[in-house]
C-alpha positions in Angstrom: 126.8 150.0 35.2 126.5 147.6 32.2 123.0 146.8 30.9 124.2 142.9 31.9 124.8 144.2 35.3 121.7 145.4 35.5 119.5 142.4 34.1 121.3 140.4 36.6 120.6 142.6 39.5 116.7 142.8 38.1 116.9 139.2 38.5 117.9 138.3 41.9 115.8 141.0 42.9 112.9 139.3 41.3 113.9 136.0 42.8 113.8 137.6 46.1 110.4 138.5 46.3 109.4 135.7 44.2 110.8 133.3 47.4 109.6 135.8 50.2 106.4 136.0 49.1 106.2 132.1 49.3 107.9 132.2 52.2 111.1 130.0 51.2 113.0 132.8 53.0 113.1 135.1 56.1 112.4 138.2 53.7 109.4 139.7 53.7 108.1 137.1 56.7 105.6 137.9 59.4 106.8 140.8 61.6 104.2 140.5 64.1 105.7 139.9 68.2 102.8 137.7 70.5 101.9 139.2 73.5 100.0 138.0 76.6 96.3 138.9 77.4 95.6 141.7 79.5 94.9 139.2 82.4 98.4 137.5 81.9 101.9 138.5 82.3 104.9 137.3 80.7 107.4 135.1 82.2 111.0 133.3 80.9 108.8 129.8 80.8 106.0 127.8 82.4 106.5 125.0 85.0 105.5 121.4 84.1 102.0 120.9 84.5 100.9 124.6 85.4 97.9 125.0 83.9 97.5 129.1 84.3 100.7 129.3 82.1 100.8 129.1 78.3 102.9 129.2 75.7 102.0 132.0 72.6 103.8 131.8 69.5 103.1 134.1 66.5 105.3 134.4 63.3 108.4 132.0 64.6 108.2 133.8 67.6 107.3 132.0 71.5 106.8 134.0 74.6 105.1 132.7 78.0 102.2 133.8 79.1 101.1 133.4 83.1 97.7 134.1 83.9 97.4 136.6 87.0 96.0 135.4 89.7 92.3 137.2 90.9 92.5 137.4 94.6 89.6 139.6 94.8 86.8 137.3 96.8 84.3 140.7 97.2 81.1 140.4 96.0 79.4 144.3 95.1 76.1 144.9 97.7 74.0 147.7 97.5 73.2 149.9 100.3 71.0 149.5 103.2 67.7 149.5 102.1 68.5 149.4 98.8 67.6 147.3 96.1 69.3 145.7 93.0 68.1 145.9 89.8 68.3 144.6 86.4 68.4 148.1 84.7 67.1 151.0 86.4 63.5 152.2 86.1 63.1 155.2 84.5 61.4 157.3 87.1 63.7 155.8 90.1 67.1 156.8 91.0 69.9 154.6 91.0 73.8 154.3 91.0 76.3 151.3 90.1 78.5 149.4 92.7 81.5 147.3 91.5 83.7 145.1 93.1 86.2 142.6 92.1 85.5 143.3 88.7 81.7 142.8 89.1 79.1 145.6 88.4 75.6 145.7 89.9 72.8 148.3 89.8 70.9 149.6 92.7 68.1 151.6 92.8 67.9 154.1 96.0 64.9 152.9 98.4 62.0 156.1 98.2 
C-alpha cells in the first residue's frame, strides 16, 4: 500500500467516527432493543383506544407492550384466631400470608 493510500483510508476512517459519534449515520448508533415490563407482554400492535397497551420505542426501535391482566380478586387473611400485624413483636410468633400479590403478617393467637 502507498503512503497516499493510506492517508486516504486514515481519512474516511476519521470521518466515520467523526459522523457516528454525532449521529449523522447508523454507525456507532444506540444498540439497545425496548422490552415490556415484567407485568406486560409483547404483542404485533395495540387496538385503537386500549388503554392497557403501549407503545415502547428505544434507539429507532418500537415494540408493543400489553399490560397482563390481574385476575387475582383474593385478599390474604390470617388464621382463625389470629391477628395481623404491622411487624411482628419480638417476643410473639408470627408467619406471612400472601395472596394475589399482597403480603400480610400475622402473629399466632397465645
Amino acid at each position: 500500500m502507498t503512503l497516499s493510500t493510506l492517508r486516504r483510508l486514515s481519512a474516511a476512517l476519521l470521518l466515520t467516527l467523526t459522523l457516528s459519534a454525532c449521529g449523522d449515520d447508523a454507525i456507532g448508533q444506540c444498540e439497545a432493543y425496548p422490552a415490556c415490563n415484567a407485568d406486560q407482554t409483547e404483542v404485533e400492535s395495540c387496538e385503537e383506544g386500549d388503554e392497557s397497551c403501549h407503545e415502547n420505542t428505544l434507539c429507532g426501535s418500537t415494540i408493543y407492550c400489553q399490560d397482563i391482566p390481574n385476575e387475582c380478586a383474593a385478599l390474604p387473611q390470617c388464621e382463625a384466631d389470629d391477628a395481623e400485624v404491622e411487624s411482628c413483636p419480638t417476643d410473639a410468633s408470627c408467619y406471612d400470608v400472601t395472596e394475589c400479590g399482597a403480603t400480610i403478617t400475622c402473629e399466632r393467637a397465645a
